[in-house]
C-alpha positions in Angstrom: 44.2 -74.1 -51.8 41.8 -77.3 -51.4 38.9 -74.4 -49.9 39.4 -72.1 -52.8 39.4 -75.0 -55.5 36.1 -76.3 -53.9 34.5 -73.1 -53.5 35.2 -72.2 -57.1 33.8 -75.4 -57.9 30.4 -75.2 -56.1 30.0 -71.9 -57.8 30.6 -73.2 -61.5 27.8 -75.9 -60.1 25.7 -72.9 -59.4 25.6 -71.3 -62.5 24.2 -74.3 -64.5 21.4 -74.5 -62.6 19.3 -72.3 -64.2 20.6 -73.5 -67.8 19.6 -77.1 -66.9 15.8 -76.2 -65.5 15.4 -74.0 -68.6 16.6 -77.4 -70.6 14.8 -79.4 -68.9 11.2 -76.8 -69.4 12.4 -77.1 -73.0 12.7 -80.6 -73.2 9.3 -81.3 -71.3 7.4 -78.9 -73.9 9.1 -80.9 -76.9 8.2 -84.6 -75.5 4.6 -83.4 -75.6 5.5 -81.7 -79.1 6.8 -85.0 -80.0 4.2 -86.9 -78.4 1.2 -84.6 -80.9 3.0 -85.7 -84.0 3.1 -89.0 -83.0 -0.4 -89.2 -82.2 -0.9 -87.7 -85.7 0.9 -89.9 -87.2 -0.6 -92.7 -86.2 -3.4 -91.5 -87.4 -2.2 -91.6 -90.6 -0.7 -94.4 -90.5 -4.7 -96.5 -89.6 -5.4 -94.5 -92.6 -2.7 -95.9 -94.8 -0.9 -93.0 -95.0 2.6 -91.5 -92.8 4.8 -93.7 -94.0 7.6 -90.9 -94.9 10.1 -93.6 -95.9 8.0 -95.3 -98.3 6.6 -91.5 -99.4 10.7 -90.8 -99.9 11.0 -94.0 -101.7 8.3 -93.3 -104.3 9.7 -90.2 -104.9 13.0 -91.6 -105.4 12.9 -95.2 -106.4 16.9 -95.1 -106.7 17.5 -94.4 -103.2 20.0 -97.4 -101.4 18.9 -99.2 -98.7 21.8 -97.4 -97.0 20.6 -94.1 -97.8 17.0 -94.9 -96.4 18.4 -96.2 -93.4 20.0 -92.8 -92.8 16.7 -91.2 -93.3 15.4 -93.2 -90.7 17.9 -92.4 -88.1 17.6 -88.9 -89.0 13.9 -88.7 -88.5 14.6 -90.5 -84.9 17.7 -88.5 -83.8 16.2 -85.2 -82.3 13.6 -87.4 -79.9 16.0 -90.2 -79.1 18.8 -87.7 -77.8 16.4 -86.3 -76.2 15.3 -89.2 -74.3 18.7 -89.8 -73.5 20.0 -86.3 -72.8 16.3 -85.9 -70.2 18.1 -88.4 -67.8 21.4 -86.6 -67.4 20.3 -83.1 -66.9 17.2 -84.0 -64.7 20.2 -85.6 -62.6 22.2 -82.6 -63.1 19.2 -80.1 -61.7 18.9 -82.5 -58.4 22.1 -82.3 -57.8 22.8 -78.6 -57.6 20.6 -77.9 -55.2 21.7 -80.4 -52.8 24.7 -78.5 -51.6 22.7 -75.2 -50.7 20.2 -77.7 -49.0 22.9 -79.3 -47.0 24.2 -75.6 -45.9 21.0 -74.9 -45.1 19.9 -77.7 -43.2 23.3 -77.1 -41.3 22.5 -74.0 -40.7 19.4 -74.9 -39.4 17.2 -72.9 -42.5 14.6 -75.2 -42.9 13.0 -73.2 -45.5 15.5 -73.2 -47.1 15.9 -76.7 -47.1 12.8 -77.0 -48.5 13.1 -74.9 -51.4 16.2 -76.5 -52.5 14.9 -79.9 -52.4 11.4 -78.4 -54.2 13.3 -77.6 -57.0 15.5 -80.7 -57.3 12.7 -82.9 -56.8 10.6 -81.2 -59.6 13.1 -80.8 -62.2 14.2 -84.5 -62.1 10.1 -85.3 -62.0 9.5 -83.2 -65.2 12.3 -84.7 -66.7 12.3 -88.6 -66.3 8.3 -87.7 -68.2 10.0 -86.5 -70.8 12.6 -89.2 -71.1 9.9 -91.2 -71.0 8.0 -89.9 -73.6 10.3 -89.5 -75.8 11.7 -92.8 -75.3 8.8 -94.7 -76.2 7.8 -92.4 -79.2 11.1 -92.9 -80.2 10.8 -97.2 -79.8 7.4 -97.3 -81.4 8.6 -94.7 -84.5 11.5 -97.1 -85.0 9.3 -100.5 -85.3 7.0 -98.4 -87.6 10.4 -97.3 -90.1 11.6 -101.2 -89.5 8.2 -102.0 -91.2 8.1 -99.5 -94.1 11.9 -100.6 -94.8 10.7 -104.5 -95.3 7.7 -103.0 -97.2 10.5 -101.0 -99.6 12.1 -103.9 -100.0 9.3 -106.1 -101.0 8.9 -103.8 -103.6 12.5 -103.6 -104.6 12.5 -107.4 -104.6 8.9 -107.7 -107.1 10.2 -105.0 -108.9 13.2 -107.0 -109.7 11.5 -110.1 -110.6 
């Protein structure tokens, strides 16, 4: 029973593996997607322009402070998951192919072994970059909405005077 409930278990493991590296190939391509528009953005921003928030709140001079909040979080929620969901999966794809390694390595299939460990090693690389991109796109964005929030409100505060 114990034999047949591990076995069955090491071959759900197996057929994630190629979901998570396909994930992961995803997620690498949109950290770099993510890092273009950031790198446009501040572009715009030395030129006094990008600031959606304060674009929004021109737009719509009624909007709450609660609803612009939301905007913010919205326009930080795809990167920041990813730079959180990078992580997990890049642990995921290491860990799959450890156990074919290990059968390998007993079996004395060093190529094997190799190949295994090739692919764990190079998913988790590709995705701690992305993490990491993301992650500090998604820190620096967040100071940059913080800023254009106290500018709304400067303005909602003369406005009211």
């Amino acid at each position: 029973m114990q034999s047949q409930i591990e076995s069955s278990m090491y071959l759900v493991g197996q057929v994630f593996q190629l979901p998570t590296l396909l994930l992961i190939s995803l997620l690498f391509l949109y950290a770099f997607w993510v890092l273009g528009e950031f790198g446009v953005l501040a572009w715009r921003r030395r030129n006094g322009q990008g600031k959606a928030l304060l674009a929004e709140f021109r737009r719509q001079p009624d909007l709450t402070d609660d609803t612009l909040d939301v905007l913010a979080h919205k326009m930080l929620e795809a990167p920041r998951i990813a730079s959180r969901v990078a992580p997990m999966l890049g642990l995921v794809a290491t860990m799959i192919p450890m156990g074919p390694a290990l059968k390998s390595l007993s079996d004395g299939n060093l190529a094997l072994v190799s190949g295994n460990l090739t692919v764990a090693f190079s998913a988790v690389i590709l995705a701690l970059i992305a993490a990491s991109i993301t992650y500090w796109v998604v820190n620096v964005r967040r100071r940059w909405l913080a800023e254009e929030l106290l500018e709304i409100a400067a303005i909602k505060q003369g406005s009211a005077q």
